[in-house]
Legacy VTK file of the C-alpha trace (Angstrom):
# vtk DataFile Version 3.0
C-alpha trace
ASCII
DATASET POLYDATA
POINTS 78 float
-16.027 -20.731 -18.995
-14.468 -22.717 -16.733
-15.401 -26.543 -15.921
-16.796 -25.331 -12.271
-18.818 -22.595 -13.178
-20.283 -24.194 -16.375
-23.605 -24.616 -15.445
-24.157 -21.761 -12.634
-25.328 -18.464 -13.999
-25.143 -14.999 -12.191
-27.842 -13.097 -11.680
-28.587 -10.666 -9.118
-31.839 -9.621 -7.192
-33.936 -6.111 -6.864
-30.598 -4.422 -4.229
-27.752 -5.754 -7.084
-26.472 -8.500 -5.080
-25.505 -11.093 -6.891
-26.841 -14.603 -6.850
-26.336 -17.908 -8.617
-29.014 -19.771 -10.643
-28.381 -23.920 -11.570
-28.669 -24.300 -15.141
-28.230 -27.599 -17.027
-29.273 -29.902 -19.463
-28.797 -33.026 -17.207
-31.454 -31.778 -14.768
-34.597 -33.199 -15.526
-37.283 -30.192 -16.812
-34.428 -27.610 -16.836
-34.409 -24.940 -19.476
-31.898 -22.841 -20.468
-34.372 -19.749 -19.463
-34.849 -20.830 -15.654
-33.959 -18.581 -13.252
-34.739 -19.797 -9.699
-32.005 -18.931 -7.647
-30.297 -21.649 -5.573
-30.820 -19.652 -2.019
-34.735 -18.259 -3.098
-34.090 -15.083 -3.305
-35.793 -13.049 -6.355
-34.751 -12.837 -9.932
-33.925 -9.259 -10.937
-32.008 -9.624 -13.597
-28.559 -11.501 -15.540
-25.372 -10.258 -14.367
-21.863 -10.726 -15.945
-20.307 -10.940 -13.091
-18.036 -14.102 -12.352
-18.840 -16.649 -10.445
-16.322 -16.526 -8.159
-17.453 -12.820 -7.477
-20.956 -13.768 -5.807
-22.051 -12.067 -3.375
-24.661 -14.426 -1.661
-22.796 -17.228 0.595
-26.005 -19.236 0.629
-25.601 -19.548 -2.642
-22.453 -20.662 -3.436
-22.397 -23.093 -0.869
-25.456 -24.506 -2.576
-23.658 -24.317 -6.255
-21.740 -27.238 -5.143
-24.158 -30.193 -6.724
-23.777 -28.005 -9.826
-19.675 -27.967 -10.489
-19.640 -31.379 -12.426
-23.080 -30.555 -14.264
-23.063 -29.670 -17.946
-23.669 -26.660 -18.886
-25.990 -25.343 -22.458
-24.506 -25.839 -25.685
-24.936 -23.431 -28.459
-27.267 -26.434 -29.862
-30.090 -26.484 -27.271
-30.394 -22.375 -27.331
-33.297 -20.723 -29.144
LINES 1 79
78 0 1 2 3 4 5 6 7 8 9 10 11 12 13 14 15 16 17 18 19 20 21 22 23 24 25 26 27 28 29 30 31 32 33 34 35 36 37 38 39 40 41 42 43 44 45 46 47 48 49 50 51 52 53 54 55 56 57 58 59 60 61 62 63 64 65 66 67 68 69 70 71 72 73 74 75 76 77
């Protein structure tokens, strides 16, 4: 995983485009299980796509308060 990309997950919504979700420890209430994507549009389901393959514009131009963020270590998982 890259340093950029380490706390942004993919997901993608009910159509199969794909979406990014903020996910880190250093934001205040986040758990590793949140999926509230970063431009509102509905949680379908995890993809593995990469990061750089997103779909949604909206969405990576709001990823950008997320590149320097931590991301989950094996530690904090259930």
């Amino acid at each position: 995983m890259s340093y950029i990309t380490a706390s942004l997950l993919v997901v993608t919504d009910d159509a199969g485009t794909t979406h990014l979700v903020g996910s880190s420890p250093a934001i205040t209430g986040s758990k590793h299980t949140d999926r509230d994507v970063l431009c509102g549009a509905a949680f379908a389901s995890d993809s593995t796509a990469a990061v750089l393959d997103v779909e949604c514009g909206d969405c990576l131009l709001a990823s950008q308060p997320y590149w320097d963020l931590p991301s989950w270590s094996e530690a904090q998982l259930p």
